[in-house]
C-alpha positions as CSV (number, residue, x, y, z in Angstrom):
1,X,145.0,1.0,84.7
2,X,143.1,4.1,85.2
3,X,146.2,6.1,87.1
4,X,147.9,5.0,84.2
5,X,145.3,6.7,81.6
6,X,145.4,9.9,83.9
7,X,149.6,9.9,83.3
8,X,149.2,9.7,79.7
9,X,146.6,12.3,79.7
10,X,148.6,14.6,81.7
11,X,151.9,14.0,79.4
12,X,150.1,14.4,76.6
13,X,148.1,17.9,78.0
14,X,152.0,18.9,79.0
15,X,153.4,18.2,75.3
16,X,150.6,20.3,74.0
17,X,151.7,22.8,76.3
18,X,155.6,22.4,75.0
19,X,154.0,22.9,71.6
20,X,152.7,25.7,71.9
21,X,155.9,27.8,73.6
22,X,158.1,25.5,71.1
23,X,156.2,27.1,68.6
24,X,155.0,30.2,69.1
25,X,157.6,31.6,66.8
26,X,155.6,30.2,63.7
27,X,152.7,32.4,64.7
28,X,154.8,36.0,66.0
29,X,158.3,35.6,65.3
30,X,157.8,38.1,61.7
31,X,155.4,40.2,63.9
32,X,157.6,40.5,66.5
33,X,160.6,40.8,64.4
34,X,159.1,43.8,62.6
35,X,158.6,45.6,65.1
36,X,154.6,45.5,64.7
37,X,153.8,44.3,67.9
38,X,155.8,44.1,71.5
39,X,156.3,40.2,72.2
40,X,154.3,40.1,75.3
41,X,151.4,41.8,73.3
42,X,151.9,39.6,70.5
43,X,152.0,36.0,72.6
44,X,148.5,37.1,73.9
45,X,147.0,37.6,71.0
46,X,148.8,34.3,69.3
47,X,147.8,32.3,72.5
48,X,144.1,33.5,71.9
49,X,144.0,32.7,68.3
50,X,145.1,29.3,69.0
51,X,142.7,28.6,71.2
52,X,140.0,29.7,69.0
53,X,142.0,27.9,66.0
54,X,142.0,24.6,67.7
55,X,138.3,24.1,68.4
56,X,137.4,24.5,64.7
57,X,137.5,21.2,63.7
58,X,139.2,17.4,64.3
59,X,139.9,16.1,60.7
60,X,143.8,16.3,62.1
61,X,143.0,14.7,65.3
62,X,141.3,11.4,63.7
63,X,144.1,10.9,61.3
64,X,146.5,11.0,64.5
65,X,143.9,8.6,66.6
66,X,143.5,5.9,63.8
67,X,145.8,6.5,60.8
68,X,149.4,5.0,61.9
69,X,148.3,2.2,64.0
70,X,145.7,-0.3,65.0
71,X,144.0,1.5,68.5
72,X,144.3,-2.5,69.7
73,X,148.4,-2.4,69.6
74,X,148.4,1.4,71.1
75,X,147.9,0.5,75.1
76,X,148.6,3.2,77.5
77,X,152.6,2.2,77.8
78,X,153.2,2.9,73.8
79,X,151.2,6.4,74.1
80,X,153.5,7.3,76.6
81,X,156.4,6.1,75.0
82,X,155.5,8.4,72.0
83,X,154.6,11.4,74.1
84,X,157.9,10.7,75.6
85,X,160.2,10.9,73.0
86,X,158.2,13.9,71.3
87,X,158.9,16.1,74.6
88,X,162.7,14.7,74.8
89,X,163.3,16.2,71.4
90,X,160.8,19.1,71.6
91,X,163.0,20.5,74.6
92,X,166.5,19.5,73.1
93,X,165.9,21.4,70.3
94,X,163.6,24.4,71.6
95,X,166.6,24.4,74.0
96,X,169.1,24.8,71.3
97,X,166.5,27.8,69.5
98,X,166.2,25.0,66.8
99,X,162.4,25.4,64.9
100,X,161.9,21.7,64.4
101,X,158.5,20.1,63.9
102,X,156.1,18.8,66.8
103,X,153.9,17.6,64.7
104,X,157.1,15.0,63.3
105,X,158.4,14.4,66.6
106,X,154.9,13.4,68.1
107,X,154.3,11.1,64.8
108,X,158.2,10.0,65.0
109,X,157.3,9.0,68.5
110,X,154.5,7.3,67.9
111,X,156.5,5.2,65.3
112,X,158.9,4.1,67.6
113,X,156.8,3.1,70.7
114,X,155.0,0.7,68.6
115,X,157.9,-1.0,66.7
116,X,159.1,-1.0,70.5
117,X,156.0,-2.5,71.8
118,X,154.8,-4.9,68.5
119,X,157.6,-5.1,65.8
120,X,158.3,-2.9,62.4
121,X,154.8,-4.7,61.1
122,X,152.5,-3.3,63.7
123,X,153.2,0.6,62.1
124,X,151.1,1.4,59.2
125,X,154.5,3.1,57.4
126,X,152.5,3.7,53.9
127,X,150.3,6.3,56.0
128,X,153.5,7.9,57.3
129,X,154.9,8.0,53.3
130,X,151.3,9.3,52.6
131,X,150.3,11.9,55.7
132,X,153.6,12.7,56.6
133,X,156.7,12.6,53.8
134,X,154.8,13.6,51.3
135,X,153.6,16.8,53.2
136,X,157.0,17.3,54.7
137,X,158.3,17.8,51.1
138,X,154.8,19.6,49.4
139,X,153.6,21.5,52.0
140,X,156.5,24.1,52.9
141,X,157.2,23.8,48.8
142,X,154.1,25.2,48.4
143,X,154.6,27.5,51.1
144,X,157.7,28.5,49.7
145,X,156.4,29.2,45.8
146,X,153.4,31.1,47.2
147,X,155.4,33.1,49.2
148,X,157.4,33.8,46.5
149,X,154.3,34.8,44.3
150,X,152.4,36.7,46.7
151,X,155.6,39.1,47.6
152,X,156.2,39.7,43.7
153,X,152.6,40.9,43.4
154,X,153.1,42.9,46.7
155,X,155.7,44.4,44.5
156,X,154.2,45.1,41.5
157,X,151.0,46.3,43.7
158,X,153.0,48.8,45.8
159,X,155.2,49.9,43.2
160,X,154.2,53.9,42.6
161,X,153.4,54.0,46.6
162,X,156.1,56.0,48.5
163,X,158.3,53.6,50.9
164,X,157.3,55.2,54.0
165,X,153.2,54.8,52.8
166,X,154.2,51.0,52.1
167,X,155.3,50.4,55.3
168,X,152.8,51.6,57.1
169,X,150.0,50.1,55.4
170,X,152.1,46.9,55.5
171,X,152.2,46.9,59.2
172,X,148.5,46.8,59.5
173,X,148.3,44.0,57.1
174,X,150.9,41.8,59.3
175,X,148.5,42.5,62.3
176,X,146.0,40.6,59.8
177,X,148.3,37.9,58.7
178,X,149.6,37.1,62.1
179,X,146.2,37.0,63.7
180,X,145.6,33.9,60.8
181,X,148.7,32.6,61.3
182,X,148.0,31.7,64.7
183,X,144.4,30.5,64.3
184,X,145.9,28.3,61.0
185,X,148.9,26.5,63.9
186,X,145.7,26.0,66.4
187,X,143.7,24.4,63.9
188,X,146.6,21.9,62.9
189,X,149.2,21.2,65.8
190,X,146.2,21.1,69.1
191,X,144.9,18.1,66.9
192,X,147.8,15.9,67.5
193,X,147.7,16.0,71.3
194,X,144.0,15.2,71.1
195,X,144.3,12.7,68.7
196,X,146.7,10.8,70.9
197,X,144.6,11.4,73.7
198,X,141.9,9.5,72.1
199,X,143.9,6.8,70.8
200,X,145.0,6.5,74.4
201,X,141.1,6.4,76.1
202,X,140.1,4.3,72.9
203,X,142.8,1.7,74.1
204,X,141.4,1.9,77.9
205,X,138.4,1.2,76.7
206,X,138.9,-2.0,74.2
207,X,140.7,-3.1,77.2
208,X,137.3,-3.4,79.2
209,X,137.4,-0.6,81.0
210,X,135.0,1.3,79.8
211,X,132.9,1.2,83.0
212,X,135.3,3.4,85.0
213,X,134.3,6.4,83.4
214,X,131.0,8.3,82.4
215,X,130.3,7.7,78.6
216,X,130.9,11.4,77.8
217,X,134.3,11.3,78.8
218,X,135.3,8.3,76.6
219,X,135.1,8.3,72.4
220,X,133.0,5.9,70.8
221,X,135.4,5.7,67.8
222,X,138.5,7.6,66.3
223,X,136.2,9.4,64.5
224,X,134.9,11.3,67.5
225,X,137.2,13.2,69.6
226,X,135.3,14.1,72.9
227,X,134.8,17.7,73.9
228,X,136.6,17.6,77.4
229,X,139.9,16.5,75.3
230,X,139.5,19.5,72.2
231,X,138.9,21.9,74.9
232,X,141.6,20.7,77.3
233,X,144.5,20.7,74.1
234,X,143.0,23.8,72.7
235,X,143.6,25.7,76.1
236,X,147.0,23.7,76.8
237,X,148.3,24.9,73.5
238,X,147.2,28.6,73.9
239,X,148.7,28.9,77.5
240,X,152.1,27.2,76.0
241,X,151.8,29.7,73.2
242,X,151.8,32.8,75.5
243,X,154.4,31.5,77.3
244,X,156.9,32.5,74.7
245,X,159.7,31.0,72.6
246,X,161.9,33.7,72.1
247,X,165.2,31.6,71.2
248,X,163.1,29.7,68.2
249,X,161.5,33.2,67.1
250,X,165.4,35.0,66.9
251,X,165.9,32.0,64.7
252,X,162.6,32.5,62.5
253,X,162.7,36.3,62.5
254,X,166.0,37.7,62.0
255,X,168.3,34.6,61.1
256,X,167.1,33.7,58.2
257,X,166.7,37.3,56.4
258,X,166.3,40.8,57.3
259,X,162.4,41.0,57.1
260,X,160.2,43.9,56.6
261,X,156.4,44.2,57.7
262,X,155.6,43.9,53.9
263,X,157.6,40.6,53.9
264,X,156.5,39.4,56.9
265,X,152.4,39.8,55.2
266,X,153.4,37.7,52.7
267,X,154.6,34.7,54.7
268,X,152.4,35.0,57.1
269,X,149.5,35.0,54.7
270,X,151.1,31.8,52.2
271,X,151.8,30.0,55.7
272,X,148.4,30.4,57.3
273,X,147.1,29.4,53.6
274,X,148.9,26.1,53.6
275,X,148.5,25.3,56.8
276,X,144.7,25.7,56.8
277,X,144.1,24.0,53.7
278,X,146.2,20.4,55.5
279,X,143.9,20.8,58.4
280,X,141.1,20.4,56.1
281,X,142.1,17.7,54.8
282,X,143.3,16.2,58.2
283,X,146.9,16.4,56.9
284,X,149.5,16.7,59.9
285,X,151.8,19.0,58.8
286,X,154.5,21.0,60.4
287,X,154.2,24.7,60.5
288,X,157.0,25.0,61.4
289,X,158.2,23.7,57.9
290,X,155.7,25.6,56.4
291,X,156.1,29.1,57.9
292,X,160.1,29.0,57.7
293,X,159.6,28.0,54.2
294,X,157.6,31.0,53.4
295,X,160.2,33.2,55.1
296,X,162.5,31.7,52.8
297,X,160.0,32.4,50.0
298,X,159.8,36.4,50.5
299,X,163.7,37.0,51.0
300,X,164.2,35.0,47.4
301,X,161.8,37.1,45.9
302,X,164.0,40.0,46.5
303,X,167.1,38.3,45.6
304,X,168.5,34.8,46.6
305,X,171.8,36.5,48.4
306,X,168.6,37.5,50.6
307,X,167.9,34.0,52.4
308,X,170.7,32.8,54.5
309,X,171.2,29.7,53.5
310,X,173.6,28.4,56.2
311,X,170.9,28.7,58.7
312,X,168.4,27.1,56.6
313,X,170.7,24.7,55.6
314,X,170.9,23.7,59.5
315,X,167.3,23.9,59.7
316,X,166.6,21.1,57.1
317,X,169.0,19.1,58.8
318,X,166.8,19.4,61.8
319,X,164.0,18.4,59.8
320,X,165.5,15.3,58.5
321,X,166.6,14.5,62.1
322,X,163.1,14.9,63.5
323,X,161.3,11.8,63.1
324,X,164.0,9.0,63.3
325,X,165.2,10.8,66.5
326,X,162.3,11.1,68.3
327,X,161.5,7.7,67.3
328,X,164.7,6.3,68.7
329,X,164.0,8.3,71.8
330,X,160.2,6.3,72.3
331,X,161.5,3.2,71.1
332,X,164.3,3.2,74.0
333,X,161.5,4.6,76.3
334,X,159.0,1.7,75.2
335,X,161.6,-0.6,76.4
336,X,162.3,0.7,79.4
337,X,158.5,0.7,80.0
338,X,158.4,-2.9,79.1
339,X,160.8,-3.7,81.9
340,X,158.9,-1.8,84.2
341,X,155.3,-3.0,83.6
């Protein structure tokens, strides 16, 4: 039971690490796509900020450890079914340069392990409607409006300012906005991986197991994540951040417009603005959802010829295909589980 535990740790440090190269893009792709900062520079500092970001706080993390499921029906087997279907998608589409949403895949996961391992009762599917489709269609709406807003008042603002002024002023901004961009993903996607964690230690310990392990290093409820587990996500997710991404952030920088350092302020600002506000409010979101719809948000501010909606047509497809995919994956990886156990 406990090498078991240790597994599901491990998988569930090494997702957070696939998080954070999957999607590093949502914290540099504009920066780096601007020509503000050098990618290797700019990975650094996003791998730094997410650190920082993701020992803020654990609204996010307690939502993931007791919102979908009763910790009872979660034993180690269904964790890892989750975490495994997560990563199999994660890497298909980081593989493809595809910005899709951990955050979806993890909960998608999570979905199908336990229908795999209890039935389609033992989900709590009104919390998915309520934490999860609801955001996935307000949060990169909002994203997207306030983009739209903020890049009109850029406008207006910069209006009598020469062009070459503008765009140096505006790259010192984006240094700004990027630097919050990647504190806003810590604070939000590192939850995830610690929630599951703790789901998985609170299941080892309603198991009777508690003995095996120093009380420090187990959670006395969903409600407390233990430090050893924020501070092992929050530096998996920063060392997977500043390991790169640089199909995903092609995608997210250049793909969907041309965008200028002015542009890129403005999404990076509305994104790291919606993002923060979900993680206050223990919301899982995707930024990935939320920073691509920004993008999309400053290029129709200009003009709607200005998004390329092919691409982001392709995109939403990707989101759609998120959660029922990487729930199909766990639920075929809870089964073979179930034959091996």
């Amino acid at each position: 039971m406990v090498s078991l535990l240790v597994i599901v740790i491990v998988v569930a440090i090494v997702f957070d690490y696939i998080n954070g190269f999957h999607d590093a893009a949502n914290a540099i792709a504009t920066v780096v796509s601007t020509g503000v900062l050098p990618i290797r520079t700019a990975v650094i500092l996003a791998g730094l900020l997410n650190f920082v970001g993701a020992i803020t706080g654990t609204a996010v993390a307690k939502t993931i450890a007791s919102g979908f499921a009763d910790p009872r029906i979660v034993t180690q087997p269904v964790v890892l079914a989750a975490l495994i279907g997560a990563i199999v998608w994660n890497l298909f589409t980081w593989w493809r340069g595809i910005p899709s949403s951990s955050s979806h895949a993890l909960v998608g996961g999570l979905a199908g392990a336990v229908v795999g391992r209890a039935g389609l009762d033992a989900f709590k599917w009104g919390a998915l409607t309520k934490k999860v489709l609801i955001p996935l269609v307000v949060s990169p709406t909002l994203g997207f409006i306030m983009a739209f807003w903020v890049m009109i008042a850029l406008y207006w603002i910069f209006r009598r300012v020469r062009p070459a002024r503008v765009h140096a002023i505006s790259r010192r901004l984006q240094l700004v906005s990027a630097g919050l961009m990647a504190f806003s993903h810590g604070s939000n996607d590192a939850q995830k991986s610690m929630g599951i964690i703790t789901l998985a230690l609170l299941s080892f310990a309603a198991a009777g197991h508690s003995h095996a392990f120093p009380a420090w290093v187990l959670p006395a409820s969903p409600d407390r994540v233990p430090t050893w587990v924020v501070m092992a996500c929050a530096g998996a997710i920063g060392l997977g951040t500043m390991a790169g991404g640089q199909k995903i952030i092609k995608t997210m920088g250049t793909k969907i417009i041309h965008i200028s350092p002015l542009q890129g302020f403005a999404a990076e600002t509305a994104g790291a603005a919606t993002i923060l506000a979900a993680s206050h409010f223990g919301v899982p979101v995707s930024t990935t959802h939320c920073i691509n719809a920004c993008i999309m948000g400053v290029g129709a501010s200009k003009r709607l010829s200005a998004v390329r909606w092919g691409v982001a047509g392709n995109i939403l497809v990707a989101w759609v295909l998120t959660l029922p995919m990487s729930a199909a994956v766990s639920f075929i990886a809870m089964q073979c589980l179930n034959l091996a156990l």
